[in-house]
N, C-alpha and C positions, 0 to 999 in steps of 0.2 A: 914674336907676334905673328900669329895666320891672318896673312887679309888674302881678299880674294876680291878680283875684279867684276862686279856687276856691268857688263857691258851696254845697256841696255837696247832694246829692239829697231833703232831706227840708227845705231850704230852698225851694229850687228848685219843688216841690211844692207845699209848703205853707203855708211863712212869707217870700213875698218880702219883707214890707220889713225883712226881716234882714239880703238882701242889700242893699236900698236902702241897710238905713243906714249898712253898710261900706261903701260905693260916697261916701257922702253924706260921711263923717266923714274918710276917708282924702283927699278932695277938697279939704277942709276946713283939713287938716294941710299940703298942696301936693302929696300927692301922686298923681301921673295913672295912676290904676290902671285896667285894661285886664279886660276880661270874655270869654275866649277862648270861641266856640261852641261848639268841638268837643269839651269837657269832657262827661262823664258822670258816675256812680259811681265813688269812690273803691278799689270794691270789696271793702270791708271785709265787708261781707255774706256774700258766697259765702267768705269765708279764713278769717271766725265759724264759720261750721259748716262747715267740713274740702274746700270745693269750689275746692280751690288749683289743678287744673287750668281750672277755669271764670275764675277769675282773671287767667288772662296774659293775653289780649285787652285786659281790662278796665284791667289796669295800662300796657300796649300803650297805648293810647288817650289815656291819662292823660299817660304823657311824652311823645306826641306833639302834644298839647292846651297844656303846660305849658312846651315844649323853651325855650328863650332868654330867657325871663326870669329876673330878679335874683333874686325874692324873689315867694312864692306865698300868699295870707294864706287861711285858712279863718277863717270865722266856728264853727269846730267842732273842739275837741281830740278827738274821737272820728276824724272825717277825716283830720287832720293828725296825730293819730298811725299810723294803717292807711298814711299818704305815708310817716312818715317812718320804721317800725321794720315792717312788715308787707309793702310791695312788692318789699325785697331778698330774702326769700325766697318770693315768688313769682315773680322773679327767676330766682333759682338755679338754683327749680324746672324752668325753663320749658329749662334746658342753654342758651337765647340770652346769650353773652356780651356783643353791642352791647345786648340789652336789661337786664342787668346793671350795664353800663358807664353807661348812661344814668341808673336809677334811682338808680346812686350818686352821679352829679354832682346830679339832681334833688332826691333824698331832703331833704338839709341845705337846702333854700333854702324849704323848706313852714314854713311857720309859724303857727303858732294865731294869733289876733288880738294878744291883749294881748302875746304874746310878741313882736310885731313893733311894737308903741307903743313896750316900754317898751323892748326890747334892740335893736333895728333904727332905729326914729326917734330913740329916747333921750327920749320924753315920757312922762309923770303927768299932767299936766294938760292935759284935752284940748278944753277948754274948751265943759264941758256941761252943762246944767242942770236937774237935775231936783230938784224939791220938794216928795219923797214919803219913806214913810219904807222899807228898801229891807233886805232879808238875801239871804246871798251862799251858793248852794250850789257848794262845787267839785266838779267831775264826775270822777268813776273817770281815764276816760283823759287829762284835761288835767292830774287831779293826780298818778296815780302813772307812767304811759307817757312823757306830755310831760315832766313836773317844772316846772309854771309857778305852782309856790312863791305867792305873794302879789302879781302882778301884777298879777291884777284886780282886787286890793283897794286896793290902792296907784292903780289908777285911778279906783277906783272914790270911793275917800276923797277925790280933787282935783276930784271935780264938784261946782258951789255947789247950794247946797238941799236936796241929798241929808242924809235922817240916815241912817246905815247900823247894822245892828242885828245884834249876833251872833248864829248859829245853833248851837242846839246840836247836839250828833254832828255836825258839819258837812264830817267826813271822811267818813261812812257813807252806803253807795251809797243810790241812792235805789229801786234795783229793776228799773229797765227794763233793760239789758244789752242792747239791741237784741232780739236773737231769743231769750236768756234769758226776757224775760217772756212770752213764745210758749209755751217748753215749759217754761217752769217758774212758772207762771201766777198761783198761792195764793203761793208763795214771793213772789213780782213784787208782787203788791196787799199781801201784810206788809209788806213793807221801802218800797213806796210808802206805806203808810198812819202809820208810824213815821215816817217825813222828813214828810207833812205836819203829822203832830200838833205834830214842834219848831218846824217853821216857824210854827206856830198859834200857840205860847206866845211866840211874839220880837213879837207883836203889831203887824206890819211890813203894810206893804201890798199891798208886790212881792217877791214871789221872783226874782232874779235868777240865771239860769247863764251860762256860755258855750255852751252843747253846747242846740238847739231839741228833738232826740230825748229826752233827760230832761227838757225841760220839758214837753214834752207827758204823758211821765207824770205828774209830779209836777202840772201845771196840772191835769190828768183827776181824778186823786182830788181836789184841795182843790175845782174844779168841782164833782163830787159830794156833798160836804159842806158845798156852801153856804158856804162859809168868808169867798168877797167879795176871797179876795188872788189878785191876777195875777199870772202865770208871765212873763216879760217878759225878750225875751235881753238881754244885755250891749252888745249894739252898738248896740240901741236908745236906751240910757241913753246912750251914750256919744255917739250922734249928738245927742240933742235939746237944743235951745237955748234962750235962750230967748226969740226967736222964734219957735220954736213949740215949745214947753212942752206933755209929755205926763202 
């Protein structure tokens, strides 16, 4: 099987060893995952706010970045949803039928992380270690765009040391929306200041998501409040061992 890791752009940026530790953990598992160069942005960005022409390049780039592989893992339901349900109509837009044709063979083979452990490898136990105590926010587009149900949890439940701790509202956005918190900015810090206060009460250490763009909101306000609990993605957990135990 060729997969290749879609890293995407605010990893890339910001938080490599998110990709490290997809790279590290899928190594791990056997399998030889591949880092194509010529990836960019997913393009979700300009398709957020209505610039579906500025898009087709950017989708352009993407299946030709991604063309021949099996299976495309994002460390980000937010990315992996804009692959899988956002690039056929920008697509359509574009009247190129081979760029159509493309995105539809492409589109099915993107897959958010967990969704590729636990439906693709067929693993829960991914043999990781952490011995902290740990709540689970699921993100808008892994849980309602993707639908990946309880597979982080179910990962997340089979690593030793881990206590995991309910969150409450734990469906409820957390506020960033990518460019939502941009222009709708007071709405953005309520709905971030609500997800931190439950996360306060689970009396948890680490906040864990899939998606690094709401953790960085969610990490910014509990940062701001002193709070002492780390925003920390899923893959991280999911790599660390414990030889080296984070």
């Amino acid at each position: 099987m060729r997969v290749a890791l879609m890293v995407t752009c605010i990893n890339e940026a910001l938080y490599p060893r998110t990709g490290q530790a997809v790279v590290g953990l899928l190594r791990r598992l056997g399998v030889d995952v591949e880092f194509p160069q010529a990836q960019t942005c997913c393009g979700q960005p300009m398709v957020n706010t209505g610039y579906l022409d500025e898009a087709i390049p950017v989708v352009r780039t993407f299946v030709d970045a991604f063309a021949g592989y099996d299976a495309v893992v994002a460390p980000s339901g937010s990315c992996a949803g804009s692959a899988r349900h956002q690039h056929s109509m920008v697509a359509r837009r574009s009247g190129d039928g081979d760029l159509q044709e493309a995105v539809e063979e492409l589109g099915p083979k993107v897959y958010e992380l967990s969704e590729f452990l636990v439906d693709v490898l067929g693993v829960t136990d991914v043999g990781a270690y952490y011995p902290h105590s740990v709540t689970y926010h699921p993100t808008c587009h892994s849980l309602r765009m993707l639908g990946v149900g309880d597979r982080p949890r179910q990962l997340l439940e089979a690593v030793r040391g881990i206590r995991l701790v309910d969150l409450p509202g734990d469906d409820q956005c957390c506020g960033f929306g990518g460019t939502f918190a941009v222009k709708n900015a007071d709405t953005s810090i309520a709905m971030g200041a609500d997800k931190a206060r439950h996360i306060r009460e689970t009396g948890a250490e680490v906040i864990v998501a899939g998606d690094n763009s709401c953790l960085t909101h969610i990490g910014g306000v509990l940062s701001r409040q002193r709070s002492g609990v780390r925003a920390v993605h899923l893959a991280e957990i999911l790599a660390a061992t414990e030889a080296v135990a984070r």
